[in-house]
PLY file of the C-alpha trace (Angstrom):
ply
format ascii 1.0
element vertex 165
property float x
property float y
property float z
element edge 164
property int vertex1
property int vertex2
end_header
9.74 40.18 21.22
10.78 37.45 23.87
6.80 36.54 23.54
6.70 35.86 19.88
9.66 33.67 19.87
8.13 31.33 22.75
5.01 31.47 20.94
7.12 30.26 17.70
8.98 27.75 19.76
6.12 26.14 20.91
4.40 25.84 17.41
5.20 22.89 15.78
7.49 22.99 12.71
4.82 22.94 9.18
4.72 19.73 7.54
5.68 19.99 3.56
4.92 16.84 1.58
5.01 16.79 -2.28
4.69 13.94 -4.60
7.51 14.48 -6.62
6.77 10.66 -9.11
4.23 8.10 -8.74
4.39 5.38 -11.22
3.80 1.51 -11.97
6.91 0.06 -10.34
6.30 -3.60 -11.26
2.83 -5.31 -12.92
1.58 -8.28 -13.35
-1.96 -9.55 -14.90
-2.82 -12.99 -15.78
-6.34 -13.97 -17.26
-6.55 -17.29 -15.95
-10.25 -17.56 -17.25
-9.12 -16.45 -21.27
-6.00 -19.38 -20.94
-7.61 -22.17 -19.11
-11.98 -21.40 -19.62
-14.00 -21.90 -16.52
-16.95 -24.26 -16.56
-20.36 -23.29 -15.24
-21.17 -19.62 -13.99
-17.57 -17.85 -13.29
-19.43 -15.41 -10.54
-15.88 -13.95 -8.92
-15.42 -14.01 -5.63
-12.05 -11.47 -4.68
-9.29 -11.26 -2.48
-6.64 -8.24 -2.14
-3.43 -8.45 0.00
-1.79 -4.87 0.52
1.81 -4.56 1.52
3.48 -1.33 1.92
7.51 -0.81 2.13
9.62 2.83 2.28
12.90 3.49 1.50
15.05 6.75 1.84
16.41 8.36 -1.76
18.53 11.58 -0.55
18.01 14.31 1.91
14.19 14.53 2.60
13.23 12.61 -0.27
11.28 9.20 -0.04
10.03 6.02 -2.56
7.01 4.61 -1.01
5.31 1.54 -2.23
1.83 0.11 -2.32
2.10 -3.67 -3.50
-1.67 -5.18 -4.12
-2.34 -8.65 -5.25
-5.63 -9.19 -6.13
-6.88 -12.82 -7.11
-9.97 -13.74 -8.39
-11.83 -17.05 -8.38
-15.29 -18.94 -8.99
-17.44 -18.63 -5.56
-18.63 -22.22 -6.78
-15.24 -24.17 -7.90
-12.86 -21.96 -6.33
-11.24 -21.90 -9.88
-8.97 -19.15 -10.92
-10.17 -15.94 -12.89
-7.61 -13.36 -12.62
-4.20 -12.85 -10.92
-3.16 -8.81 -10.62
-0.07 -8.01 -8.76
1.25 -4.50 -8.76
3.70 -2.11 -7.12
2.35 1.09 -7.09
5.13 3.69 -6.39
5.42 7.35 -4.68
8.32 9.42 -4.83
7.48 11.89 -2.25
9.60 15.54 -0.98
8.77 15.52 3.01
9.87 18.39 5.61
9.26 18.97 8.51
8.14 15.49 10.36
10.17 14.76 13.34
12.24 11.49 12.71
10.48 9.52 15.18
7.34 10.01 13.78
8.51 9.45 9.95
7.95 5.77 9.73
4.09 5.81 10.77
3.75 9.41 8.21
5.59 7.23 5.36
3.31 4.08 5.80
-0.04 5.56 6.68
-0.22 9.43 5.12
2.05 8.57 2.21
-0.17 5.39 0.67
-3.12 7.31 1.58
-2.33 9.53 -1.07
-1.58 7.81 -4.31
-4.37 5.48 -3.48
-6.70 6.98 -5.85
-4.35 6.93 -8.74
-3.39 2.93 -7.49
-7.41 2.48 -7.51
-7.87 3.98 -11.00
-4.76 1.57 -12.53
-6.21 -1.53 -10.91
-10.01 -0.50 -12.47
-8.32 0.16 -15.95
-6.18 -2.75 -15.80
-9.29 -5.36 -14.67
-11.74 -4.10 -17.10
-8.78 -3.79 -19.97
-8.00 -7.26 -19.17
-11.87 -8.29 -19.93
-13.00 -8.57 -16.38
-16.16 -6.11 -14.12
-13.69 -2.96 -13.86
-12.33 -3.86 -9.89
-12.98 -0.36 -8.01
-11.42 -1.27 -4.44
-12.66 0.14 -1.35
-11.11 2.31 0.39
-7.90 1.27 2.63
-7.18 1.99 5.73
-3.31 2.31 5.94
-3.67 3.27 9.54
-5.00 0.04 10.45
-2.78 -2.18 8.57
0.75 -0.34 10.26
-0.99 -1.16 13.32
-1.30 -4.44 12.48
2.33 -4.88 10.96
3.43 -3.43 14.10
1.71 -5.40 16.33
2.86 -8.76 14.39
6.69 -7.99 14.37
6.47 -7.49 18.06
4.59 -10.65 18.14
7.82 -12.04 16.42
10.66 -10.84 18.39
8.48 -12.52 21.83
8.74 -15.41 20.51
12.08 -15.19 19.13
13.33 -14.00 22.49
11.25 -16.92 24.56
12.58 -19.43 21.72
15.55 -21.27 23.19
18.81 -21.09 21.65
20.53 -24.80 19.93
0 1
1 2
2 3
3 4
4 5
5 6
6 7
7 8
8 9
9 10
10 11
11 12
12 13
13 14
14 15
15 16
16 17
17 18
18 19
19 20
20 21
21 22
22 23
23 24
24 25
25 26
26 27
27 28
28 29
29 30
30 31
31 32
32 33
33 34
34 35
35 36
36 37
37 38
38 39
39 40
40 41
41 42
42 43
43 44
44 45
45 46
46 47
47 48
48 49
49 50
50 51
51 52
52 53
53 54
54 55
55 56
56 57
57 58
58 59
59 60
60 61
61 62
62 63
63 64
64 65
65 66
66 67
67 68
68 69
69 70
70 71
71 72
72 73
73 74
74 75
75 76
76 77
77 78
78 79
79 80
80 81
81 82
82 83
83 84
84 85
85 86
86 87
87 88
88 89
89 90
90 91
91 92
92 93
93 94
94 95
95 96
96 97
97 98
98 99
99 100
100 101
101 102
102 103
103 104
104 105
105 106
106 107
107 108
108 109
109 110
110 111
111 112
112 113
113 114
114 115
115 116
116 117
117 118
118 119
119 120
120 121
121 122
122 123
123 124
124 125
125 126
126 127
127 128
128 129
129 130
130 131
131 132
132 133
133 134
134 135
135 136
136 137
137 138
138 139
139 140
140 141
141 142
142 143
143 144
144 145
145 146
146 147
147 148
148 149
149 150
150 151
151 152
152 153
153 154
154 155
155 156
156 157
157 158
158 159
159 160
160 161
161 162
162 163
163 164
């Protein structure tokens, strides 16, 4: 008996994560190319920002976002094609994470997986908007916490070297 509770102590408690929502939070498409016309051969070249941000809603329940902006220009003129902007939300029902690890789970695991249904909305809304159907890459969420981690400590260095007026 005293065996199997050790043995249930030292397991670690299961992780439960359901997507409760997920849904367009805020969207924005402009077809620069339809308003404006582009001279020559409009061959896009792409570039896609990510941003992620999580909030709490009640007792173990989450909103994560995924915020893309994707613009699109001429390789040749650099002129404007497309603008997409969205903010791609996850309301998400989490047990069993220990608090100090919550953070990384919301920005990394969350993201990672309403990502396909983010990548099927950014497709639709490109090739609706009479553009090549955009089918990003995949992401790597890991990477960019990293990143966002690394750059705020960055930030607080130099606000702490910075001398005070």
């Amino acid at each position: 008996m005293a065996e199997e509770q050790s043995q249930n102590a030292a397991q670690p408690a299961q992780i439960k994560n359901r997507i409760v929502a997920q849904y367009i939070r805020d969207m924005s498409f402009e077809n620069i190319l339809a308003q404006k016309g582009v001279k020559g051969d409009p061959a896009p070249e792409m570039s896609i920002k990510v941003a992620l941000d999580a909030r709490k809603r009640a007792d173990n329940q989450y909103e994560v976002m995924t915020k893309l902006t994707v613009t699109s220009n001429t390789k040749e003129g650099k002129e404007p094609l497309f603008l997409l902007e969205i903010d791609y939300a996850g309301i998400f029902q989490i047990e069993g994470v220990p608090e100090n690890q919550m953070h990384p789970y919301l920005m990394i695991e969350c993201p990672r997986l309403t990502f396909p249904f983010l990548r099927r909305v950014v497709s639709d809304i490109t090739r609706d908007g009479g553009f090549p159907p955009v089918n990003l890459d995949q992401i790597d969420f890991a990477s960019i916490y990293q990143q966002e981690i690394m750059r705020r400590v960055q930030a607080q260095k130099e606000a702490a070297e910075t001398p005070a007026n």
